[in-house]
C-alpha positions as CSV (number, residue, x, y, z in Angstrom):
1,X,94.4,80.8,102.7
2,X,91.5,81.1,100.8
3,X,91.1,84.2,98.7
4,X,87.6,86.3,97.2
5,X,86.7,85.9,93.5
6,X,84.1,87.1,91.9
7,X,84.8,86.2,87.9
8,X,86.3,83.5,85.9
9,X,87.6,83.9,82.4
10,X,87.5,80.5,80.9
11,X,90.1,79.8,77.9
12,X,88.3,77.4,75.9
13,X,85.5,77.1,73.7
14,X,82.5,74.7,72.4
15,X,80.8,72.0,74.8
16,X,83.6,72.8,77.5
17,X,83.4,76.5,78.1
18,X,79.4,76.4,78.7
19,X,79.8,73.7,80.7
20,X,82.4,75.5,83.0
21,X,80.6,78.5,82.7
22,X,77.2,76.5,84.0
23,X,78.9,76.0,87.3
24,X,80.4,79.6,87.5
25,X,76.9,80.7,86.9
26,X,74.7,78.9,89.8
27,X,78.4,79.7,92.3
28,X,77.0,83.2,91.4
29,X,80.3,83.9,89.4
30,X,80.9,86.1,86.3
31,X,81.8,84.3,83.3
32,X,84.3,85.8,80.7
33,X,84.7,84.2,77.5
34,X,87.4,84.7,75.1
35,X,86.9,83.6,70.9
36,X,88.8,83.9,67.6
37,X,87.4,85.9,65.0
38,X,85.8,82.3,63.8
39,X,84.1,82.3,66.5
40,X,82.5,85.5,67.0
41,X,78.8,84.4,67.2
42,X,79.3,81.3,68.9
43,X,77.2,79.3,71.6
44,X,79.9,80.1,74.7
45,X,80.3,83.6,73.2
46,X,76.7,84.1,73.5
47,X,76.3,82.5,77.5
48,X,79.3,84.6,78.7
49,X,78.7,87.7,80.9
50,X,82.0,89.0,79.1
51,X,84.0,88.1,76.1
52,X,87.1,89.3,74.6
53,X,88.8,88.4,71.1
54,X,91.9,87.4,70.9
55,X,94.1,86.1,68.0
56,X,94.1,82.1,68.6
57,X,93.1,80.5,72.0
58,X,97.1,78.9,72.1
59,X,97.6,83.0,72.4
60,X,99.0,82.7,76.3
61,X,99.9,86.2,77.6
62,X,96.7,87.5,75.3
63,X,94.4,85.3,77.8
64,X,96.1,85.9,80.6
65,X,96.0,90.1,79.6
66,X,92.1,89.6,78.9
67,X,91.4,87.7,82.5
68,X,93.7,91.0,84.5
69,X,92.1,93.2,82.3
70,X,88.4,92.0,83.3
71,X,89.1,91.0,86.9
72,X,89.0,87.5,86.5
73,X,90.8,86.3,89.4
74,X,90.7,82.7,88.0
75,X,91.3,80.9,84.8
76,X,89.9,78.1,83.8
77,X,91.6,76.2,80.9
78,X,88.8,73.0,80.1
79,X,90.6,70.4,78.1
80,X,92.9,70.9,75.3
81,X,94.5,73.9,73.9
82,X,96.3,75.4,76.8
83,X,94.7,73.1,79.8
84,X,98.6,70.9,79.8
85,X,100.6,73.9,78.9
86,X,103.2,74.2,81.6
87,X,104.6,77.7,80.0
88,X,100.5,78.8,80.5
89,X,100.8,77.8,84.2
90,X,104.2,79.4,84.4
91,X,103.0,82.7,82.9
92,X,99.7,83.1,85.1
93,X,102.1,82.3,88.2
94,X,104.4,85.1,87.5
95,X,101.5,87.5,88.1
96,X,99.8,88.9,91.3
97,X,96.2,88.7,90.4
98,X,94.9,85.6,88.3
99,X,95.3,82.0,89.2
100,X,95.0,79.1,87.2
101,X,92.2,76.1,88.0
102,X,94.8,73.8,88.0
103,X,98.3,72.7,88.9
104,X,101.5,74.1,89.0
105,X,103.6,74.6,86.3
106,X,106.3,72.2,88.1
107,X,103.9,69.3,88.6
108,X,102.8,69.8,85.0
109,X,105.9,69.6,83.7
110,X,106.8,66.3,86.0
111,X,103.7,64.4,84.7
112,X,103.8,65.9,81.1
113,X,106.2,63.3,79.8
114,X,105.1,60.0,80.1
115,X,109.1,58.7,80.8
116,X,109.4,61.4,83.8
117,X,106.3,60.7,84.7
118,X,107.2,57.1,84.7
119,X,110.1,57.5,87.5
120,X,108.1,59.5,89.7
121,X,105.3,56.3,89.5
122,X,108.1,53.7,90.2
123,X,109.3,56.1,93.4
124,X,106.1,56.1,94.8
125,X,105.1,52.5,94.4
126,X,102.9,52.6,91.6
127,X,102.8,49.4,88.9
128,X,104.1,50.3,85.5
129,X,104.4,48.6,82.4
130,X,107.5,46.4,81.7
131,X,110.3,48.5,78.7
132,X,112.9,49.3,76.7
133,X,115.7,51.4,76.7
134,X,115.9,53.0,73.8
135,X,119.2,52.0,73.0
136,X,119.1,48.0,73.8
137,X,119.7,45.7,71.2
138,X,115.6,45.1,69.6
139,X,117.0,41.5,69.0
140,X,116.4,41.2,72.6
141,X,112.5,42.8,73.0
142,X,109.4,40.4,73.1
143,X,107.0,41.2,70.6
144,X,105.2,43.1,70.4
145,X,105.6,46.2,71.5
146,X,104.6,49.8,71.7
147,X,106.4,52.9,70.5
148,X,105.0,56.0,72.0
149,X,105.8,59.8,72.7
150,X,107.0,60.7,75.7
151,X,105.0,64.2,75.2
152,X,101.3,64.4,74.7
153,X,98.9,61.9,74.1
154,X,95.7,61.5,72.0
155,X,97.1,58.3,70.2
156,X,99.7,61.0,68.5
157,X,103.4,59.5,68.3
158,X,101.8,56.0,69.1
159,X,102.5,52.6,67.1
160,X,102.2,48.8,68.0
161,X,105.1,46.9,66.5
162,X,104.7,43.3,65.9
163,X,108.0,42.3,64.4
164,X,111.5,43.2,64.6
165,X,111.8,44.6,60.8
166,X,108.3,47.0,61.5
167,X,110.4,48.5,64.2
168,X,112.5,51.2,62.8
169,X,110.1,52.6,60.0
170,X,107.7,52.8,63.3
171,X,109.8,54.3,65.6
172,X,110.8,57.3,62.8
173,X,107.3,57.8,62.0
174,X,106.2,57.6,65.8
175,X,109.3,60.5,66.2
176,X,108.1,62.7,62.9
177,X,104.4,62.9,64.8
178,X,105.4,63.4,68.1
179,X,107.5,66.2,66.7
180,X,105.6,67.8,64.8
181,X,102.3,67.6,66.9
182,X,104.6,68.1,70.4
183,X,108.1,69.7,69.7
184,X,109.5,66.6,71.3
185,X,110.3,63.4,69.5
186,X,111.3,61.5,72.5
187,X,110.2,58.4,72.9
188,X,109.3,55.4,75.0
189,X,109.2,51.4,73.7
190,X,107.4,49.5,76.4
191,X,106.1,45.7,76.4
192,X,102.3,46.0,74.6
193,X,99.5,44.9,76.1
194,X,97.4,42.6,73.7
195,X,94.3,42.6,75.6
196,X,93.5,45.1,77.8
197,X,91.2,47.6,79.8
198,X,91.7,51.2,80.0
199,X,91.1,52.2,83.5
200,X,92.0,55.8,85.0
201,X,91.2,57.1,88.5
202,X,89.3,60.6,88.9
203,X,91.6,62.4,91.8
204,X,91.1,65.8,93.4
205,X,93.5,67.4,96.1
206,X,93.6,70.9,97.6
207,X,96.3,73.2,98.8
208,X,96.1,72.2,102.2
209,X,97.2,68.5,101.4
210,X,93.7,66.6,101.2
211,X,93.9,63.8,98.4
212,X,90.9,61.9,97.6
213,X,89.9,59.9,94.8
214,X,86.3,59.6,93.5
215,X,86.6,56.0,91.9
216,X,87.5,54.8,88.5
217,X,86.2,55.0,84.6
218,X,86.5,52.4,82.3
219,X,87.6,53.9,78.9
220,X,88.2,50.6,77.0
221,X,85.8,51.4,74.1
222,X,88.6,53.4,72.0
223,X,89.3,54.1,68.3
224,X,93.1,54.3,67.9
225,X,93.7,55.2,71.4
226,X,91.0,58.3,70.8
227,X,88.0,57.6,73.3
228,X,84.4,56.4,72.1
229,X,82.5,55.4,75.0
230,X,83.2,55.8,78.8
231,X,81.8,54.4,81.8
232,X,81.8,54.3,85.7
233,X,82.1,52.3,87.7
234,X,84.4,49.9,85.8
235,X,82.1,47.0,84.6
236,X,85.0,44.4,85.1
237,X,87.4,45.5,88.1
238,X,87.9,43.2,91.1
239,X,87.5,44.4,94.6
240,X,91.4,44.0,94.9
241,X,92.3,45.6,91.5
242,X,90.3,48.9,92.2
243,X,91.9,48.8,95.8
244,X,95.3,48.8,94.0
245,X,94.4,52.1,91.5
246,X,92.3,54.3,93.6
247,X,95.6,53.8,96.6
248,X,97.8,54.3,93.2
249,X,96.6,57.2,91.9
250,X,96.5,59.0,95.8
251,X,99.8,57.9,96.1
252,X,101.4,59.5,93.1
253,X,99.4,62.8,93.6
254,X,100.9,63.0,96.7
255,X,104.4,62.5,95.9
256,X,104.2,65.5,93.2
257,X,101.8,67.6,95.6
258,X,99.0,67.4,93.2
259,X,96.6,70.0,93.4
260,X,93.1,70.3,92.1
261,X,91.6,67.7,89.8
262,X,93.3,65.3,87.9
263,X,93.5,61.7,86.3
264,X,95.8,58.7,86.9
265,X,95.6,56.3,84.4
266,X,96.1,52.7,84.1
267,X,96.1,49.3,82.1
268,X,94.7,46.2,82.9
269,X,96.0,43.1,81.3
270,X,92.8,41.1,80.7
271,X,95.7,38.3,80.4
272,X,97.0,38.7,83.5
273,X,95.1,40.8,85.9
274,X,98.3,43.0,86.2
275,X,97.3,46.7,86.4
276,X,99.9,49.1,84.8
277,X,100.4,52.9,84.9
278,X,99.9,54.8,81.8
279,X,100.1,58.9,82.3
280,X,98.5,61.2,84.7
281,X,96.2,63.9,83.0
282,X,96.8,67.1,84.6
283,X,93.7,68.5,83.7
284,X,89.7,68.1,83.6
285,X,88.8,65.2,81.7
286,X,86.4,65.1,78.8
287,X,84.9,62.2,80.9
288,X,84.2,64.0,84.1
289,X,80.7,63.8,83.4
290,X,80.3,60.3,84.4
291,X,82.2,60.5,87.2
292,X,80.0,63.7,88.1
293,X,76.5,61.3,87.6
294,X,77.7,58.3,89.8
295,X,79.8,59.9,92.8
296,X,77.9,60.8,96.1
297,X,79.2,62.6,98.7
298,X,77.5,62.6,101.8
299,X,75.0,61.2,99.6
300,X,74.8,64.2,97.2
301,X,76.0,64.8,93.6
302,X,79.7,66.3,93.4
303,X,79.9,69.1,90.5
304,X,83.6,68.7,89.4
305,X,84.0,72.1,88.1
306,X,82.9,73.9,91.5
307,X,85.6,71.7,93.1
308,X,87.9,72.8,90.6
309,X,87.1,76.6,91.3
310,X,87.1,76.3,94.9
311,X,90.5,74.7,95.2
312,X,92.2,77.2,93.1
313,X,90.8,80.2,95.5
314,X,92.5,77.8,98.1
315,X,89.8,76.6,99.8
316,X,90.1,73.5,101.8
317,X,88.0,70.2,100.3
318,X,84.8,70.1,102.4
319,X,84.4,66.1,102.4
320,X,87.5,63.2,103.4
321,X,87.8,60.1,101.6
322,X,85.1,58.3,103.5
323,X,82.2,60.6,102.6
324,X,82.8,59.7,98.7
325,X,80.4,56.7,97.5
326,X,79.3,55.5,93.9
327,X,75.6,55.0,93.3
328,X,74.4,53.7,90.0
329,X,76.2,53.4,86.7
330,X,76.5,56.2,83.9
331,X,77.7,55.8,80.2
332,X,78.8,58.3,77.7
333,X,79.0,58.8,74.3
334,X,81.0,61.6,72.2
335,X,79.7,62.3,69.0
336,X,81.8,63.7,67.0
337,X,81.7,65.3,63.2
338,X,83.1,62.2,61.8
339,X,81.4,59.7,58.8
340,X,82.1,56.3,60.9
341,X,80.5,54.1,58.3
342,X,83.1,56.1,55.8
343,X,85.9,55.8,56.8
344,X,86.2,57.8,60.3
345,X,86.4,61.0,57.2
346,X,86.1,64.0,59.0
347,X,83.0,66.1,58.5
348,X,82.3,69.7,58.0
349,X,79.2,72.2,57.3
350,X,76.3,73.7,58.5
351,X,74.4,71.9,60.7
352,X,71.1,73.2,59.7
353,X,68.8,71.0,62.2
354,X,69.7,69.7,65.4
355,X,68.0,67.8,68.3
356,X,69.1,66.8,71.8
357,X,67.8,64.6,73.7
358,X,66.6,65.0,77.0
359,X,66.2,61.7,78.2
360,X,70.0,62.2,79.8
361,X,72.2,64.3,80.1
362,X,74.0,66.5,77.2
363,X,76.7,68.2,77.2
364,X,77.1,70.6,73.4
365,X,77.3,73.5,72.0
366,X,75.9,72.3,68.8
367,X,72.6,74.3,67.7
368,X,70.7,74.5,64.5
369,X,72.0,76.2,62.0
370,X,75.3,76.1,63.2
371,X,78.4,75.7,60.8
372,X,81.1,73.3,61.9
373,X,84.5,73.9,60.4
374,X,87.7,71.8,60.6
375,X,89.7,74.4,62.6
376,X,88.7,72.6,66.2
377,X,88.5,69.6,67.4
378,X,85.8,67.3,66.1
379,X,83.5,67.1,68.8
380,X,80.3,68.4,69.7
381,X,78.9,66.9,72.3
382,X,78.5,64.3,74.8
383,X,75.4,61.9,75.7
384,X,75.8,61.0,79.0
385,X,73.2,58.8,80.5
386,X,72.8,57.4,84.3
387,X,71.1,54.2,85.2
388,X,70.2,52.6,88.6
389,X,72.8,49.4,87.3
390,X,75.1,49.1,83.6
391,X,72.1,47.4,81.9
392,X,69.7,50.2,82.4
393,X,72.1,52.8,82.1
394,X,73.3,51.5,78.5
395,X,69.5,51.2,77.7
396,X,69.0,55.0,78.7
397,X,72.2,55.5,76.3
398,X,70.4,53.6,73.7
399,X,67.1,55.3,73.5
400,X,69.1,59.3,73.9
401,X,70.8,58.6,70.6
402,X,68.0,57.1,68.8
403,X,66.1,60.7,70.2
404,X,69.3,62.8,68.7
405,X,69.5,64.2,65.1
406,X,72.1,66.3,63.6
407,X,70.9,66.8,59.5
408,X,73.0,68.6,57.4
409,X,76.2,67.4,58.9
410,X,77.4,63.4,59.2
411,X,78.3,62.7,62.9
412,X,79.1,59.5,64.7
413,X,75.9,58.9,66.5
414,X,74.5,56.1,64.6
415,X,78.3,54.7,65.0
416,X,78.3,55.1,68.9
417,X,74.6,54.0,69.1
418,X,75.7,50.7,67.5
419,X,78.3,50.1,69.6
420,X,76.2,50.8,72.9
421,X,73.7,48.4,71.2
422,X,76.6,45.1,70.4
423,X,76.6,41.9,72.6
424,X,80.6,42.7,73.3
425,X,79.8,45.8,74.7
426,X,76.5,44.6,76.8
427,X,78.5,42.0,78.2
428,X,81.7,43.9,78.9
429,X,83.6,41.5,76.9
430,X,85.5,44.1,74.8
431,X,89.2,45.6,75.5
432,X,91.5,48.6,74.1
433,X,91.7,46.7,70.6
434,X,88.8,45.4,69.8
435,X,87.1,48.5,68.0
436,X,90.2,48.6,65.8
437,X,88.8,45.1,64.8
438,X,85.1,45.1,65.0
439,X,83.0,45.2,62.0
440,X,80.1,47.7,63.6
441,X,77.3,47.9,59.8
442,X,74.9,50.9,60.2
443,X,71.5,50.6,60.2
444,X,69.4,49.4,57.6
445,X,67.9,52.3,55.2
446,X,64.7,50.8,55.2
447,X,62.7,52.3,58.0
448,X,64.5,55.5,57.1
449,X,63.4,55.4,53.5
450,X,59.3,54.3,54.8
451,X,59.8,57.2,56.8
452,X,60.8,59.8,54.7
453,X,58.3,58.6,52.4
454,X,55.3,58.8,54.7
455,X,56.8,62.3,55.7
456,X,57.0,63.3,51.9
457,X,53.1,61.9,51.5
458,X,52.1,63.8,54.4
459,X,53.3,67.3,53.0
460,X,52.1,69.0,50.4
461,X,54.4,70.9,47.6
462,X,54.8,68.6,44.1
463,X,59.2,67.8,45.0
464,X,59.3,64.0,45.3
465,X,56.0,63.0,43.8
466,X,56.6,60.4,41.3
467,X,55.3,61.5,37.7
468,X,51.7,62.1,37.7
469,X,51.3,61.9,42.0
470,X,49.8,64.6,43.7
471,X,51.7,67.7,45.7
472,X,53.3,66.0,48.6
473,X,55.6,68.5,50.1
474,X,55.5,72.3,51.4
475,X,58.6,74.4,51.0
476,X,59.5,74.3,55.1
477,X,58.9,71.0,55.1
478,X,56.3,71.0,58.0
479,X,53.1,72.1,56.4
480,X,50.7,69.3,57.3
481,X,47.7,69.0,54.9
482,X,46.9,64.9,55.7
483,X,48.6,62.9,53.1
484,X,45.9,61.7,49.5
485,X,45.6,58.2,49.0
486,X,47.8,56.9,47.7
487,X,50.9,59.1,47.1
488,X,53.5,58.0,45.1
489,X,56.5,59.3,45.9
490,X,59.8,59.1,44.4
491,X,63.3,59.3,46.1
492,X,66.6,58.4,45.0
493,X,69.5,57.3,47.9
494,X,72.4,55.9,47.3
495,X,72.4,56.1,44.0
496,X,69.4,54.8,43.6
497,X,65.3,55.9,42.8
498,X,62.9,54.2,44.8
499,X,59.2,54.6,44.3
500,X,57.1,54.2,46.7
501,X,53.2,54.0,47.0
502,X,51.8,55.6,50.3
503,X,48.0,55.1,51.5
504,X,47.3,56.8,53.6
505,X,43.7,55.5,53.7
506,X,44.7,52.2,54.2
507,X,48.0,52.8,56.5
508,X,50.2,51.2,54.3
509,X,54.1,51.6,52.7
510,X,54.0,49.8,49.9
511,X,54.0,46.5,51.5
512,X,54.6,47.4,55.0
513,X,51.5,48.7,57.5
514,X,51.9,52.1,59.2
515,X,50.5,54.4,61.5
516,X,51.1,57.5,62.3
517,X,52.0,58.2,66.1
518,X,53.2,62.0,65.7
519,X,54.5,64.2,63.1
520,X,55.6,67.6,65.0
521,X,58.6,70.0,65.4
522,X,60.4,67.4,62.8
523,X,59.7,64.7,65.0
524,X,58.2,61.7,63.5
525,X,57.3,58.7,65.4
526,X,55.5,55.8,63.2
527,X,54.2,51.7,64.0
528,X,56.0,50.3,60.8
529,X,54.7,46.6,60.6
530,X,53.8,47.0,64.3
531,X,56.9,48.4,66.0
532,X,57.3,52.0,66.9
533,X,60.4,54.1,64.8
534,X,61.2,56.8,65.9
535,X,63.6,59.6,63.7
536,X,64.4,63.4,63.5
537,X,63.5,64.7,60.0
538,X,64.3,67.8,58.2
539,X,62.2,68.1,55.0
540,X,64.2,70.5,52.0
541,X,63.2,72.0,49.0
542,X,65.1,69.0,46.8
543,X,65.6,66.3,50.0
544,X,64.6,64.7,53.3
545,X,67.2,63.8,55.7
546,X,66.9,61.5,58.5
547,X,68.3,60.6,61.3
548,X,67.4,57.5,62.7
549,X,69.1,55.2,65.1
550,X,71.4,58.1,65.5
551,X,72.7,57.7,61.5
552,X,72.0,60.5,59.3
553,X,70.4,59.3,55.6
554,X,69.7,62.0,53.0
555,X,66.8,61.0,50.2
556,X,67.0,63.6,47.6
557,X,64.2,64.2,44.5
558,X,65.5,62.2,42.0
559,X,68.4,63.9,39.6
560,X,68.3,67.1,41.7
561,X,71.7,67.2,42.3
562,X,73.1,65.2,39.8
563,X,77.1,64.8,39.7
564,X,78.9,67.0,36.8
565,X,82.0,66.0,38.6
566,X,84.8,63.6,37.2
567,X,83.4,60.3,36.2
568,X,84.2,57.4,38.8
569,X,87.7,55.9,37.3
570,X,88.8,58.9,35.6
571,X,92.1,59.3,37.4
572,X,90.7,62.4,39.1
573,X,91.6,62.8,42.9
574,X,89.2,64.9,44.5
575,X,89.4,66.0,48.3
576,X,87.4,63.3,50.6
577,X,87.0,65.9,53.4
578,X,88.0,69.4,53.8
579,X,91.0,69.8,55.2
580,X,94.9,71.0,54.8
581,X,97.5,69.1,52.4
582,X,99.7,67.8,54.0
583,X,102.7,67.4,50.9
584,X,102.7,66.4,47.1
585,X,104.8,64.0,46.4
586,X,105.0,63.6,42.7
587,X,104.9,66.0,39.7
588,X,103.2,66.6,36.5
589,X,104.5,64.1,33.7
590,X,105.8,61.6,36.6
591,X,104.9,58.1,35.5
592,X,103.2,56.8,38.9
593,X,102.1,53.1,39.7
594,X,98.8,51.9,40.8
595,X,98.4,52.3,44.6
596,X,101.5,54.8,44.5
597,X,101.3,57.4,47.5
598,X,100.9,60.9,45.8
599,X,100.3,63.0,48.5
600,X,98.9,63.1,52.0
601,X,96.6,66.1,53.6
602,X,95.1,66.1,56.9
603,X,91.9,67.3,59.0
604,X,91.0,66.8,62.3
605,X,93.4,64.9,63.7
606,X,93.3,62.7,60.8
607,X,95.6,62.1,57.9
608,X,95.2,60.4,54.8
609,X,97.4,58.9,52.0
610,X,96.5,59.9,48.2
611,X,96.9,57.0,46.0
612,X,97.1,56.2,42.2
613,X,93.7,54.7,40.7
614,X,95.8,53.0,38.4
615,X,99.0,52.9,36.7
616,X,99.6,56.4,34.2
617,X,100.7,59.9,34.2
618,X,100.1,62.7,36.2
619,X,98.5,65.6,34.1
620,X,97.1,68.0,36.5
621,X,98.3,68.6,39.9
622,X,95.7,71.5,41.3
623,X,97.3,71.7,44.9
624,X,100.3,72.3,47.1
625,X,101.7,71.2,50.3
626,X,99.7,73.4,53.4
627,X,96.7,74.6,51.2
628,X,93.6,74.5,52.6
629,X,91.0,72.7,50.4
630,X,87.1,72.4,50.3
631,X,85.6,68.6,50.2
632,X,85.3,67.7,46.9
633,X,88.5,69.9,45.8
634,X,90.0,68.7,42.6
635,X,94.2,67.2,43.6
636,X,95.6,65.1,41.8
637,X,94.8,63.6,38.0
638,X,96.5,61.0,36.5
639,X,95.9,59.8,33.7
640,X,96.0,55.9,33.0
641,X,99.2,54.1,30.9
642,X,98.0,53.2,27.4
643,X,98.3,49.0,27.7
């Protein structure tokens, strides 16, 4: 029976919680929030009618006191944190007033491990994927194969094994992640799909046993099993292979009396055809969004979240499986604080100047100003973009990243953009593997560099003018006086100083022609050798960063911020990222040899090995195992073996 509710306290933070609490908001609902001391003045602290603090947002009977205590009926867990928890569910059901948007603690705890999971699929009819007991002879398997946790998912506890004698070191390192970032090492060895698509089925189910499902995503464009781009319909699905998931994923909600919304998800062999069960995602879906742009019902929009909120008072769905229709084609994009073109290094800082765009559809809590830390998760945002087919929806994409700049901070957009942007990806050629392949170059730094310097020319305030060049820049950075002609203007990237001459009189770069479409609200739109750039500039006392084609490049006056650090060679490890150290492997006076692992440290989901420069000593070891350290932080120095 359905039951009132007048609030909803939503256990998550960042792009998530505002976007649950956007729905809440036009259902007419009160929205409490709950945040970390880290979080105090942040974006879904700030939209909430309510908020409370609580110690960490893993803190279950906290979360669950803070929704009683400000009569919020219902609890609404996003993604992450405690959205999969079973002991969450199992804590919120043991009261009489607040509900969980979500399953039960039974049915999360059936489809929480992939090889129980796995049973329940086979029971109910659903394809899996050929595998292994774990204790039959590996002489026997047919390479490769893939080792994964049984718990979780995120790519954690995951390895592809190739040959027999890559087997065990993979399976103990697949069983010391799982472990440590699940408390289970179990896991499963199942037959690998070389080339494949990763397809999953959006499903949502009530309390009064209505199943439907509202069509598939395609998910292929992945990063070591961690999503990149998403996209519905499924660009490459046959009539008979979306038949075969959609009935799939029904059936196995059924048979563990699913309720609310929820994702089956599958493989399809490019090979073979064969579709394969993967894992069913008891939860909202980062994704949702483009499920939420292409699905009609009745020939309206469906809002996943109200769904969601409805279910869980135990309302009835409204619509049957034959109102649900797809129009159109929608594409997303995560961007993420991540240097791509570096090394996928996580990022961190303030983001002192940020721009959305609003030719589609965003989904952030990213603002200027902002700092970004490597406590949470990585991501800030999501472009989503809707087109009337794939070709104009990917165009839409396109032209939303080249409109969005986040200066201060290296993200991923100018990565993403790329990709949207390649031939494999415009032709739906691509499959789970082939970004672990692809060699994706970021743009040029040419147009970036005309730009800035136009900008530079344009400004007054002496900065970046050459020696004996006029006053070209104001200390905002947005004080238009009309640029003298010429300017010459000096800026150093990379490493190195160019100098450029601007005339303005004669609309020229150097060599290049250019006029001047718009310079406002650090928006600068020029004709460079007669084709319109567009970029988002932030102009600094000592720099100009840009972001163009999504990609974020930072011109700084010349020798402002020249490098006192450890010379390049000197032996001198120094922190890549901020992040946590993982362990320290070797100690001072230990003889080490060149490309010997010294250490490991971590940060956002990512963990990297600290190698020997060279052959030597270690002198200095400024670090221990779980120490928190700034980018840049001195680690390691060894110093090198006299030949």
């Amino acid at each position: 029976m359905a039951q009132p509710f007048d609030a909803v306290l939503v256990a998550n933070r960042g792009e998530i919680a505002l976007r649950v609490m956007r729905t809440a908001r036009t259902m007419g609902l009160r929205t409490v929030a709950v945040f970390t001391a880290a979080d105090r003045d942040a974006p879904h602290v700030r939209a909430a009618d309510d908020a409370v603090e609580v110690s960490s947002y893993l803190g279950i009977e906290e979360i669950v006191k803070a929704a009683d205590d400000r009569g919020a009926r219902l609890i609404h867990p996003g993604y992450g944190f405690l959205s999969e928890r079973s002991s969450f569910a199992r804590e919120i059901e043991g009261t009489e007033t607040v509900t969980l948007v979500g399953p039960s603690a039974a049915v999360m705890d059936a489809m929480g491990k992939k090889d129980a999971a796995r049973e329940i699929a086979v029971a109910a009819g659903v394809p899996v994927v050929p595998s292994y007991a774990n204790d039959a002879d590996p002489a026997t398997f047919a390479f490769p194969v893939l080792v994964k946790a049984a718990a979780g998912g995120g790519g954690k506890g995951m390895r592809i094994v190739r040959a027999l004698d890559e087997l065990e070191p993979s399976l103990a390192a697949a069983k010391r992640e799982a472990l440590s970032a699940f408390g289970d090492d179990t896991i499963l060895i199942e037959k690998y799909v070389e080339h494949g698509r990763h397809i999953e089925v959006q499903v949502l189910a009530d309390h009064h046993g209505n199943v439907v499902h509202l069509f598939e995503r395609d998910c292929s464009t992945q990063r070591r099993h961690q999503k990149v781009l998403e996209e519905a319909p499924a660009p490459t699905i046959s009539p008979a292979q979306r038949e075969l998931v959609t009935t799939s994923a029904v059936a196995l909600a059924r048979a563990v009396d699913y309720t609310n919304a929820g994702t089956v998800e599958f493989l399809l062999d490019s090979d073979t055809g064969e579709v394969y069960f993967l894992e069913m995602n008891t939860r909202l879906q980062v994704e949702h969004p483009v499920t939420e742009e292409v699905v009609r019902v009745r020939g309206e929009r469906l809002d996943l979240v109200e769904q969601q909120l409805l279910v869980a008072a135990g309302q009835p769905l409204s619509f049957g499986q034959d109102d649900v229709t797809v129009e159109g084609h929608a594409i997303e994009a995560r961007i993420y604080a991540e240097d791509s073109f570096g090394g996928f290094l996580p990022q961190a800082g303030r983001a002192e100047l940020v721009r959305w765009s609003d030719a589609a559809r965003v989904d952030h809590a990213l603002e200027s100003g902002q700092v970004v830390s490597t406590s949470f998760d990585p991501m800030l945002g999501k472009v989503i973009a809707w087109g009337e087919d794939r070709e104009a929806a990917r165009a839409r994409l396109i032209d939303a990243l080249d409109r969005t700049g986040v200066l201060g901070l290296t993200t991923n957009t100018g990565f993403v953009r790329a990709l949207a942007a390649r031939d494999e990806f415009r032709d739906a050629t691509i499959d789970t593997a082939w970004l672990d392949h692809a060699e994706v170059a970021p743009p040029s730094a040419l147009v970036p560099l005309t730009l800035a310097a136009w900008v530079a020319a344009a400004l007054t305030g002496p900065r970046f003018a050459a020696a004996g060049a006029g006053d070209p820049f104001a200390p905002d950075g947005w004080r238009s006086a009309g640029p003298k002609a010429p300017t010459l203007v000096a800026l150093e990237h990379a490493g190195r100083v160019h100098e450029l001459e601007v005339d303005a009189a004669a609309s020229t770069v150097d060599s290049s022609a250019v006029r001047e479409r718009t310079l406002a609200d650090h928006v600068v739109v020029l004709t460079i050798d007669g084709r319109d750039e567009l970029a988002v500039v932030n102009a600094q006392a000592h720099s100009i960063e840009v972001a163009y084609q999504g990609q974020r490049f930072v011109f700084e006056r010349p020798d402002a911020f020249a490098d006192h650090g450890p010379a390049a060679g000197d032996g001198t490890l120094v922190a890549p990222m901020p992040g946590t150290v993982l362990d320290v492997l070797v100690s001072v006076g230990q003889q080490v040899a060149e490309g010997e692992t010294l250490g490991a440290m971590e940060a956002m989901k990512m963990e990297l090995a600290l190698k020997a420069p060279f052959a030597g000593t270690v002198t200095e070891i400024g670090v221990s195992a779980g120490q928190q350290v700034a980018l840049g932080a001195t680690l390691i120095v060894v110093e090198a073996r006299d030949e």
